[in-house]
KOLKOL-802218 format. One record per residue: x, y, z of N, C-alpha, C, O in turn; residue in one letter. Coordinates in nm, 3 decimals. Example, Ala and Ser with C-alpha at 12.3 -4.5 7.8 and 13.67 -1.06 7.14 Angstrom:
(rec (1.319, -0.569, 0.780), (1.230, -0.450, 0.780), (1.320, -0.330, 0.780), (1.424, -0.332, 0.846), 'A')
(rec (1.285, -0.225, 0.708), (1.367, -0.106, 0.714), (1.290, 0.003, 0.787), (1.341, 0.114, 0.804), 'S')
***
This chain:
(rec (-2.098, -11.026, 5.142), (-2.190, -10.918, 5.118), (-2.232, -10.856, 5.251), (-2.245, -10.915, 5.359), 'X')
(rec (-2.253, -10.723, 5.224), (-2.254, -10.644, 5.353), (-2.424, -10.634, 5.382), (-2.499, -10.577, 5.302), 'X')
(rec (-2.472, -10.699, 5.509), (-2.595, -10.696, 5.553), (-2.643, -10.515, 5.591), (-2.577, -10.443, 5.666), 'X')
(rec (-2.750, -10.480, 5.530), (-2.784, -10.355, 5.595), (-2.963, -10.333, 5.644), (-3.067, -10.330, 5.578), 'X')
(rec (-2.937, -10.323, 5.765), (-3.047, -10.312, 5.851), (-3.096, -10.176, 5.856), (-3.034, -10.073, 5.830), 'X')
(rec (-3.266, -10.194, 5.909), (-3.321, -10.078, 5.918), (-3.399, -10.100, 6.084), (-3.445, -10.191, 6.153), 'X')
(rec (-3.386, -10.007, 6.089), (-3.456, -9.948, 6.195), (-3.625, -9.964, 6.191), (-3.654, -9.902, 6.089), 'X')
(rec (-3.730, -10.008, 6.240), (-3.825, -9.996, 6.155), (-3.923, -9.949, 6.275), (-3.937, -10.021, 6.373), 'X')
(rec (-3.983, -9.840, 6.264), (-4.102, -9.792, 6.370), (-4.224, -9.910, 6.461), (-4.263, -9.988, 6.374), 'X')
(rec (-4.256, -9.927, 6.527), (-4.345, -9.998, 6.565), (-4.498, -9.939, 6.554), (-4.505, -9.847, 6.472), 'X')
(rec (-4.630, -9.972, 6.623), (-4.726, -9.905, 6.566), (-4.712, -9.869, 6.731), (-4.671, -9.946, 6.817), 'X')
(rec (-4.767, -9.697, 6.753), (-4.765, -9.618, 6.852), (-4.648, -9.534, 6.844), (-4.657, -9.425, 6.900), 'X')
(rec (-4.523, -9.567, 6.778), (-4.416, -9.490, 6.792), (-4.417, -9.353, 6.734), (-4.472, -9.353, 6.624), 'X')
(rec (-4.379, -9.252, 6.766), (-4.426, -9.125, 6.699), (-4.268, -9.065, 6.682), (-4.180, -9.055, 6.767), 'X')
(rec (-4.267, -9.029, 6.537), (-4.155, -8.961, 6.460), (-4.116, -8.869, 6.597), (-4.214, -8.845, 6.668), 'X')
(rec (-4.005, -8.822, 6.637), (-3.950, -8.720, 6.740), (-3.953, -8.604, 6.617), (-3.952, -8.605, 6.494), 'X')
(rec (-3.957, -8.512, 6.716), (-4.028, -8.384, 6.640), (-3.882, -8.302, 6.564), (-3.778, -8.300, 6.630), 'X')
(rec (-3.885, -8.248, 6.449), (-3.764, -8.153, 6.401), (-3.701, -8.101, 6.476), (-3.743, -8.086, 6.591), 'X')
(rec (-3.551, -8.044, 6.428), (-3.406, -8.017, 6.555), (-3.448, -7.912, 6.509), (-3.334, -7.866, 6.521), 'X')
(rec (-3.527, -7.794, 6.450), (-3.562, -7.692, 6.451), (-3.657, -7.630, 6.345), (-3.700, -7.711, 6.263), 'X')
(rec (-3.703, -7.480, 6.328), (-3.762, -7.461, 6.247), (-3.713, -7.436, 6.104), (-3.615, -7.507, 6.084), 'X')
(rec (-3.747, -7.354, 5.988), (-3.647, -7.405, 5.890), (-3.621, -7.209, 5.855), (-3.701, -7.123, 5.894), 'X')
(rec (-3.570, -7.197, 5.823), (-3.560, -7.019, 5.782), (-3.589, -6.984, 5.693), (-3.536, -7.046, 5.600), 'X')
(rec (-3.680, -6.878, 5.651), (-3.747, -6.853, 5.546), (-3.618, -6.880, 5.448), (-3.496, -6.892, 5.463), 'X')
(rec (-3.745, -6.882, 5.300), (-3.658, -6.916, 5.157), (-3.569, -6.795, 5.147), (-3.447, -6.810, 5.137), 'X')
(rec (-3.620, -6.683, 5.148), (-3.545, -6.591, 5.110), (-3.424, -6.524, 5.171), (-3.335, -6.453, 5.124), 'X')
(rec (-3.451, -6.572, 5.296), (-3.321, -6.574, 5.395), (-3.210, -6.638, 5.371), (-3.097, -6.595, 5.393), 'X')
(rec (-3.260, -6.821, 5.291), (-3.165, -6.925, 5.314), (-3.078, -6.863, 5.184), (-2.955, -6.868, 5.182), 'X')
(rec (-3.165, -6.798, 5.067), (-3.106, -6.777, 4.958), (-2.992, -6.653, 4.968), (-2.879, -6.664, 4.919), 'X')
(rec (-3.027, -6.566, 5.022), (-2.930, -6.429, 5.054), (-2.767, -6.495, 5.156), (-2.651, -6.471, 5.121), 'X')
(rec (-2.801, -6.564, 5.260), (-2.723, -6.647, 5.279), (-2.628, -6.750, 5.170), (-2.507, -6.768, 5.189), 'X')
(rec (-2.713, -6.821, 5.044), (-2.680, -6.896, 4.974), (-2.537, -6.813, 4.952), (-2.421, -6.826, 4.991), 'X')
(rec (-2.617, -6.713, 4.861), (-2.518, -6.643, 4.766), (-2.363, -6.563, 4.811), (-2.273, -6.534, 4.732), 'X')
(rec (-2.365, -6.532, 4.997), (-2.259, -6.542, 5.062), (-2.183, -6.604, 5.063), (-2.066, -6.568, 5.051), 'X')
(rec (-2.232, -6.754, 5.082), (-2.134, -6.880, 5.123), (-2.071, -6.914, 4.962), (-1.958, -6.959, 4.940), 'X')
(rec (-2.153, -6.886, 4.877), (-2.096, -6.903, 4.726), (-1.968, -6.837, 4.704), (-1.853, -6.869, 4.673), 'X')
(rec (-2.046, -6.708, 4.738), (-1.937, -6.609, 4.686), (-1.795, -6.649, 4.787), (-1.697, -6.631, 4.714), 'X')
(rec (-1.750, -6.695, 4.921), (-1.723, -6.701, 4.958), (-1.638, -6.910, 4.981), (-1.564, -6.949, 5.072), 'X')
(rec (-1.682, -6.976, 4.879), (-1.633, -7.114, 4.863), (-1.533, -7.129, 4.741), (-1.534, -7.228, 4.667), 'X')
(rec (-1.434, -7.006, 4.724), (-1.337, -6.987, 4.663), (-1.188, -6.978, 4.717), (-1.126, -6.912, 4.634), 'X')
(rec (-1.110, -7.014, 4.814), (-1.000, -6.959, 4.864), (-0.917, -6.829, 4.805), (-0.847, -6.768, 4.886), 'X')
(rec (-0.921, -6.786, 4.670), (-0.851, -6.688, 4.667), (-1.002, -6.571, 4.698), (-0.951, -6.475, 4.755), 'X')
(rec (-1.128, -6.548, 4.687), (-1.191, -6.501, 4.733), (-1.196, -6.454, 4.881), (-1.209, -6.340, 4.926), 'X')
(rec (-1.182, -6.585, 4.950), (-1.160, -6.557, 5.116), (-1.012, -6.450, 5.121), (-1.031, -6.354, 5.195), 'X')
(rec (-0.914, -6.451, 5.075), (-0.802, -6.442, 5.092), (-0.864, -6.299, 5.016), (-0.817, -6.202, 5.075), 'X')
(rec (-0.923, -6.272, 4.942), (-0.922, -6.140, 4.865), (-1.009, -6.067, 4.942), (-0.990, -5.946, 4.934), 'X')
(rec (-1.105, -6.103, 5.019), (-1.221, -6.007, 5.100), (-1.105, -6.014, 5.238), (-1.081, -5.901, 5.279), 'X')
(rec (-1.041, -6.108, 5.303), (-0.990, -6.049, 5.408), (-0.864, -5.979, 5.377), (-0.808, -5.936, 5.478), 'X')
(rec (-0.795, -5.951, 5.249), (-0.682, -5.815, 5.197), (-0.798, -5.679, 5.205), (-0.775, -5.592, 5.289), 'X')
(rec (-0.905, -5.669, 5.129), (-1.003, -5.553, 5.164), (-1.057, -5.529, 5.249), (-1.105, -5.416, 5.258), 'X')
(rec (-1.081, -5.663, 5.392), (-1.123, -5.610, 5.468), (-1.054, -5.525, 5.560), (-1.102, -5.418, 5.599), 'X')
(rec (-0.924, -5.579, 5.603), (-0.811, -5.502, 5.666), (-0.768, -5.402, 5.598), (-0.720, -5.323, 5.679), 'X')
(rec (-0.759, -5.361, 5.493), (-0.722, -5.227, 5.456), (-0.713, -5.056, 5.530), (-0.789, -4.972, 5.577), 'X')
(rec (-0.568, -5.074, 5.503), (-0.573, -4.944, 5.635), (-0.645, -4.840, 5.610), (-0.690, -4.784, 5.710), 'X')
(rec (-0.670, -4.795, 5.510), (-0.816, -4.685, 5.529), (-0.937, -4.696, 5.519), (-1.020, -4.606, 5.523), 'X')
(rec (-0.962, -4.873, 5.496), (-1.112, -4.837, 5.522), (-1.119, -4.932, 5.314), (-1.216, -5.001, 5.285), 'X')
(rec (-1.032, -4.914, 5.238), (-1.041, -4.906, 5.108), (-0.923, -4.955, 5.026), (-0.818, -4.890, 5.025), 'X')
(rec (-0.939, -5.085, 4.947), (-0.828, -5.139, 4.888), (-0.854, -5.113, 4.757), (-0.965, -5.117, 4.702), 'X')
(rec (-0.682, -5.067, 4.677), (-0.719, -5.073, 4.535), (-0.665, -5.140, 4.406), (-0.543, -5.136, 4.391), 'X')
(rec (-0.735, -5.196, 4.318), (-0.724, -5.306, 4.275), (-0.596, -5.298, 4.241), (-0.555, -5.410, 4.211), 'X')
(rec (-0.504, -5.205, 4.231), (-0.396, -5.178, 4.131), (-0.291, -5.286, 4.200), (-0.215, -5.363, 4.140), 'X')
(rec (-0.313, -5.267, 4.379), (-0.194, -5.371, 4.404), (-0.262, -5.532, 4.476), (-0.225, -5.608, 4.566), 'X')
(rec (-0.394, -5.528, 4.368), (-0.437, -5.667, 4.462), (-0.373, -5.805, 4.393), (-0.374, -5.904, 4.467), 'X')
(rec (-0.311, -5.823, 4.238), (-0.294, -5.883, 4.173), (-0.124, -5.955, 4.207), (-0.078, -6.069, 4.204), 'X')
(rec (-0.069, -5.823, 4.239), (0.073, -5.880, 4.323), (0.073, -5.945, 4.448), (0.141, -6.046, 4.467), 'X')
(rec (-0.029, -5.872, 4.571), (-0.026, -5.936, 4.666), (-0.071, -6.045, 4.713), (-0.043, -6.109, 4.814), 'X')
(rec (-0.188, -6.067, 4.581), (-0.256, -6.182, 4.625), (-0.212, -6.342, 4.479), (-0.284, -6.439, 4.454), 'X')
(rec (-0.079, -6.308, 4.417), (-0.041, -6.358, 4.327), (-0.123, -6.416, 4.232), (-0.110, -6.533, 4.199), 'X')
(rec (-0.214, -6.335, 4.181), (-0.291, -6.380, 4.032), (-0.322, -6.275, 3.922), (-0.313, -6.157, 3.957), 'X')
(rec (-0.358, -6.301, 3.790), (-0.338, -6.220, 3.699), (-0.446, -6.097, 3.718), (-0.502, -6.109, 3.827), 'X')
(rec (-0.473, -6.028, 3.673), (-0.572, -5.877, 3.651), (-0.719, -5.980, 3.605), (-0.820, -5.968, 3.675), 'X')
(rec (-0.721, -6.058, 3.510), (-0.852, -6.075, 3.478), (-0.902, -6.189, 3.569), (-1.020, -6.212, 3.594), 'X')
(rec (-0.797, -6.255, 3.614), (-0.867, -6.369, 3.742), (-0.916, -6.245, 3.855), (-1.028, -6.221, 3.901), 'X')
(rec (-0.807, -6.188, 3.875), (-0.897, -6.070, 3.979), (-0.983, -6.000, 3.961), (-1.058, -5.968, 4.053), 'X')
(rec (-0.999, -5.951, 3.822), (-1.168, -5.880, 3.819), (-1.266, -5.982, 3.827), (-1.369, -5.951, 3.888), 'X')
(rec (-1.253, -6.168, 3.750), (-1.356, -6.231, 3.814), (-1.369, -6.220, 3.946), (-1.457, -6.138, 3.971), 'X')
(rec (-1.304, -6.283, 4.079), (-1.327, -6.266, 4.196), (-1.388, -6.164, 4.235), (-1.500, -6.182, 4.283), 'X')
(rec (-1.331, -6.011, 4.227), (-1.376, -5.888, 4.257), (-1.531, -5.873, 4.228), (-1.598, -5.798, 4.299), 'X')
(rec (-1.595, -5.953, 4.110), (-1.676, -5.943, 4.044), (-1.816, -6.046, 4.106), (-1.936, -6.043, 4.082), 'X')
(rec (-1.749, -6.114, 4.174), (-1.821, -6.235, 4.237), (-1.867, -6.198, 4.393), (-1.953, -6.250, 4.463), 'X')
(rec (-1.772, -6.083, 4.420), (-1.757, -6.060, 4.582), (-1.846, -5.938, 4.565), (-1.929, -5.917, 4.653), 'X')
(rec (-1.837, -5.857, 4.462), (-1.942, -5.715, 4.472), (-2.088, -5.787, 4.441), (-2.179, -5.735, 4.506), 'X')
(rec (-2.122, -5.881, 4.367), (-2.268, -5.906, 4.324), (-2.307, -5.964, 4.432), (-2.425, -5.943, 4.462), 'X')
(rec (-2.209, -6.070, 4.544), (-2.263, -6.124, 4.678), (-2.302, -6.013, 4.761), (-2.357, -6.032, 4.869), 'X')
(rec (-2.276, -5.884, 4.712), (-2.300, -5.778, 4.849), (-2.181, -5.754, 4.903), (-2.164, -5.632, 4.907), 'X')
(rec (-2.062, -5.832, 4.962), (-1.987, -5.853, 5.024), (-1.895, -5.722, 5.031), (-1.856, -5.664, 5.132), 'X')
(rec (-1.865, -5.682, 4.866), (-1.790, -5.553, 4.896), (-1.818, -5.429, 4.822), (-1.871, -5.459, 4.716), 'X')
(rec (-1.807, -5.326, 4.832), (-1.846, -5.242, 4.694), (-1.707, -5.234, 4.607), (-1.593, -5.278, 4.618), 'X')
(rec (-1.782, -5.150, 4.512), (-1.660, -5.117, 4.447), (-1.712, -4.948, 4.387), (-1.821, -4.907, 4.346), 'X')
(rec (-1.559, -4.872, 4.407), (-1.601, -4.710, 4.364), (-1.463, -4.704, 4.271), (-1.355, -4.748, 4.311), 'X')
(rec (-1.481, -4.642, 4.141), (-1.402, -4.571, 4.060), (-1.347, -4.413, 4.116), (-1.401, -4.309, 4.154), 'X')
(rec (-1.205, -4.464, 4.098), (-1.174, -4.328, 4.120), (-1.051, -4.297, 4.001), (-0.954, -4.371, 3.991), 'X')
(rec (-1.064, -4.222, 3.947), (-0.988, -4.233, 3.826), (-0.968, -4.343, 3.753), (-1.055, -4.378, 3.672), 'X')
(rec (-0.865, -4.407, 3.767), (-0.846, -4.494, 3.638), (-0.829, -4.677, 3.706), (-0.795, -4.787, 3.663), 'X')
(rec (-0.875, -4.623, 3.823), (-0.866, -4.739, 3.910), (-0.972, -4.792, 4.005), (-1.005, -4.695, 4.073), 'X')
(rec (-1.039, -4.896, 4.041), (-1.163, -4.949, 4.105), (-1.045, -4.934, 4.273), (-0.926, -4.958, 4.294), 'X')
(rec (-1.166, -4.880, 4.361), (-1.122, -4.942, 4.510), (-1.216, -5.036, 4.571), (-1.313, -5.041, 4.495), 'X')
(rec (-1.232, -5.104, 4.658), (-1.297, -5.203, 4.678), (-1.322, -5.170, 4.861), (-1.235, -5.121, 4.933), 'X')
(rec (-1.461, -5.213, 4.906), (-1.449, -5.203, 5.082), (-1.550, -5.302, 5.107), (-1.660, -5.301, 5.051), 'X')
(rec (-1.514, -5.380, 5.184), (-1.570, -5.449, 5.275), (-1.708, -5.445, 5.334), (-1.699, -5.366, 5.427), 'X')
(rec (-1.812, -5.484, 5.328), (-1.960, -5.428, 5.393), (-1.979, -5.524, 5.528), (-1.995, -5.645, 5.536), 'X')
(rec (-1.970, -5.418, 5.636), (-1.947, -5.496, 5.777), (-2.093, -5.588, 5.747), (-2.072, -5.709, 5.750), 'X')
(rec (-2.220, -5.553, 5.723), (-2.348, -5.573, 5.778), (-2.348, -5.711, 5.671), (-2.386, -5.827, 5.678), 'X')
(rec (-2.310, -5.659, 5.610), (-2.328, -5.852, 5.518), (-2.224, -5.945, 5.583), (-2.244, -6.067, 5.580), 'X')
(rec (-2.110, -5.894, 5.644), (-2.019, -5.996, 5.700), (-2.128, -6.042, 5.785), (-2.192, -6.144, 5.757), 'X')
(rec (-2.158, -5.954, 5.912), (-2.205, -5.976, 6.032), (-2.375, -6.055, 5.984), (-2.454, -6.088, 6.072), 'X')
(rec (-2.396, -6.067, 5.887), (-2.503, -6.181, 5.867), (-2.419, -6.321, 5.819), (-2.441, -6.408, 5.903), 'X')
(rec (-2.361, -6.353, 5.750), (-2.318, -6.432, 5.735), (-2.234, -6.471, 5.958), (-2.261, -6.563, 6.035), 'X')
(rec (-2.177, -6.399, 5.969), (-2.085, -6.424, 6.122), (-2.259, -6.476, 6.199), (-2.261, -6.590, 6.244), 'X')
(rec (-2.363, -6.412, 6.206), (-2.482, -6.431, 6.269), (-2.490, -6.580, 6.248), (-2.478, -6.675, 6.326), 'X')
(rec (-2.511, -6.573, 6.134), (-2.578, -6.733, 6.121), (-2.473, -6.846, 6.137), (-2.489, -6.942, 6.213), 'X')
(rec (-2.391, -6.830, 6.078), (-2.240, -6.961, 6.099), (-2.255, -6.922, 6.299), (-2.239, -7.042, 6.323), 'X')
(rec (-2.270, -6.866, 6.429), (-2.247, -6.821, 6.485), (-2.109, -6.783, 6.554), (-2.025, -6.745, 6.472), 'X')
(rec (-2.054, -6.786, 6.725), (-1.876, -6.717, 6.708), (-1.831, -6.823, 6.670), (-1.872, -6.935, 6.700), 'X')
(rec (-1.733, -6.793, 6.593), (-1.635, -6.917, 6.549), (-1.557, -6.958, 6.724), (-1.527, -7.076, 6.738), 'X')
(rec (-1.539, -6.896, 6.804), (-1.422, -6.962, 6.888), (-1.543, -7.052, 6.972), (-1.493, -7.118, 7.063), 'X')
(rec (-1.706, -7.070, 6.957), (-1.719, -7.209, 7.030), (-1.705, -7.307, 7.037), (-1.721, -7.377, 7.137), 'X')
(rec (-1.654, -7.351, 6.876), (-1.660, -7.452, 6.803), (-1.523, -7.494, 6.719), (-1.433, -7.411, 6.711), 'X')
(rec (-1.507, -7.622, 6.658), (-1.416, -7.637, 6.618), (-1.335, -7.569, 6.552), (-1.390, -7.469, 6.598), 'X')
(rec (-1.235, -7.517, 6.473), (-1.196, -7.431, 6.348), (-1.100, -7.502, 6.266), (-1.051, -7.597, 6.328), 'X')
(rec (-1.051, -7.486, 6.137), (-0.989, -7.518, 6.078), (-0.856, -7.459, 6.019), (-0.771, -7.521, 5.956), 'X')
(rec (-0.855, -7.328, 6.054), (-0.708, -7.293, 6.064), (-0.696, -7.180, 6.189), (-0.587, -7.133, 6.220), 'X')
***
């Protein structure tokens, strides 16, 4: 059986103070709903096809081929990424285009801070 020890304060010892302050609720939550929208891989893979889009504007008609999944898996995603903020979406005839919103990236990029200080994973 595995012995497990504790650490146990003495009297005078004083807790070391928090590694920081905490960020308001409503901050952590607007954040939440980024990282949500964004803990999907075909999501990641679907906001960075709209974000590169050479004019500025991707449209759904060829996101289903390029990103190999059916029309209604892609309106969920699409659907998950416009309510995070992340992208809009505008009708133009008979077809949705989709764009990228720099200022919600660049909060989410704010808080994760640059990726090249730190480790990465691909």
């Amino acid at each position: 059986m595995q012995q497990l020890t504790l650490d146990v304060m003495t009297r005078g010892e004083v807790c070391a103070p928090g590694a920081g302050e905490l960020i308001p609720a409503e901050r952590a939550d607007c954040l939440a709903e980024i990282f949500k929208a964004l803990a999907d891989p075909a999501r990641v893979r679907l906001l960075a096809h709209i974000a590169s889009a050479e004019h500025g504007t991707a449209c759904a008609c060829h996101m289903p081929d390029a990103l190999g999944i059916s029309q209604p898996t892609l309106s969920h995603h699409l659907k998950k990424l416009v309510s995070a903020g992340l992208v809009t979406r505008e009708q133009r005839g008979r077809w949705a285009h989709y764009a990228a919103v720099p200022a919600v990236l660049d909060v989410a990029r704010d808080f994760l801070g640059d990726a090249t200080d730190g480790p990465r994973c691909c």
